[in-house]
C-alpha positions, 0 to 999 in steps of 0.5 A: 500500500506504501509508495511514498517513503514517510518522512516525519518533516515532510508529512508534517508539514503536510499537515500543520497547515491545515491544522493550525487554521481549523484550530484557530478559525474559531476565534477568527470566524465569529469576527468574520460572519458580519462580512460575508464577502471576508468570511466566505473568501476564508472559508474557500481558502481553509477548505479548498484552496490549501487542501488542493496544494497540500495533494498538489504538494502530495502528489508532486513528491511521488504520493499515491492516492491509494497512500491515503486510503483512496480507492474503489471496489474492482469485483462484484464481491468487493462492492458489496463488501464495500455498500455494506461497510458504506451502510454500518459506517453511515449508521454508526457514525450519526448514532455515535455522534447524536447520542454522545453529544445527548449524553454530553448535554446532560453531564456538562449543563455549562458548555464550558468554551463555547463561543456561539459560533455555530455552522449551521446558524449560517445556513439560510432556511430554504431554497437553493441558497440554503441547499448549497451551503449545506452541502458545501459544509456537509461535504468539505468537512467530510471530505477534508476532516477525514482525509486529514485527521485519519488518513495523514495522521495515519502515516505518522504510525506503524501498524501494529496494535500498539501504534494503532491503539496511538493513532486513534487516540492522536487522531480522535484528540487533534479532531476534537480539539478543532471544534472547542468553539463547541464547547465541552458539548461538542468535544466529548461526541467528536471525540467519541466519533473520532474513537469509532472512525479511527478504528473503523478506518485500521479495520478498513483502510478505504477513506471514501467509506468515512467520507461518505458517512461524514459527509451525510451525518453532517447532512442530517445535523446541519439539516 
């Protein structure tokens, strides 16, 4: 599955990019929301721009895709494996996610570092407007998230059981600490949703599977 030699400095240098933004933007993006032309210019830099060069950088260096656990069902067999993974990752991910944070509401009555910034409080009810915005929140941190914190976190470990017992709870950590404007409310279930894609993702290396379930249980929470 390895094409690319890892290399600490370069995958690292891959990542922090990324990383740093989505960490800050939660102090930045409350200043932003009054000017939507400011915000949205932002917003396409975090979640397009810098992604793209990151794989423009990737690929440039001798990257394989299939590298970052990208690639698709070659038989009929494999593509029912693969629909039937797609399915319990789907169910699993928004179960995960809605009944940790539930268990979190209760516990924590104070939402300890919540800013009240809030994606979906940008989202305009109804109409194509609304639909778009959706999808593209939907869909970049579905696709960006976890390309990021399980595929290239990934590469910083071996595989096994000790060093992929670290890489989920690196990559569960450094998931969850990028939404605190959330508050406590929402670092315990992306935790908790980070634990169970984590380990999904060492039992089935296939990133688009995560994506896929990412991308619609946003759908549903945003919606």
């Amino acid at each position: 599955m390895e094409t690319l030699r890892f290399n600490f400095g370069f995958w690292l240098g891959l990542f922090l990019p990324l990383f740093s933004l989505l960490l800050l933007n939660g102090f930045y993006n409350p200043l932003l929301v009054d000017s939507p032309v400011l915000y949205w210019s932002v917003d396409l830099f975090t979640w397009l721009l810098v992604p793209l060069v990151t794989l423009y950088v990737f690929s440039k260096r001798g990257g394989n895709f299939k590298d970052l656990g990208f690639s698709l069902p070659c038989s009929v067999s494999q593509w029912i494996q693969y629909l039937l993974f797609c399915s319990a990752a789907i169910f699993l991910f928004y179960h995960v996610y809605v009944g940790v944070q539930a268990w979190s509401k209760l516990v924590f009555s104070v939402n300890y570092l919540a800013n009240g910034f809030n994606y979906g409080s940008l989202i305009p009810r109804g109409g194509l407007a609304g639909f778009f915005v959706l999808l593209w929140f939907s869909l970049t941190a579905g696709v960006v998230e976890e390309l990021f914190f399980r595929s290239f976190v990934r590469r910083f470990f071996g595989f096994g059981f000790s060093a992929s017992f670290l890489f989920v709870i690196v990559s569960s950590f450094l998931f969850s600490v990028i939404h605190w404007e959330g508050g406590i409310q929402n670092l315990v279930p992306t935790f908790a949703v980070g634990v169970f894609s984590s380990i999904f993702y060492v039992l089935y290396p296939n990133i688009t599977v995560l994506m896929i379930a990412h991308t619609i249980t946003d759908i549903i929470v945003f919606g």
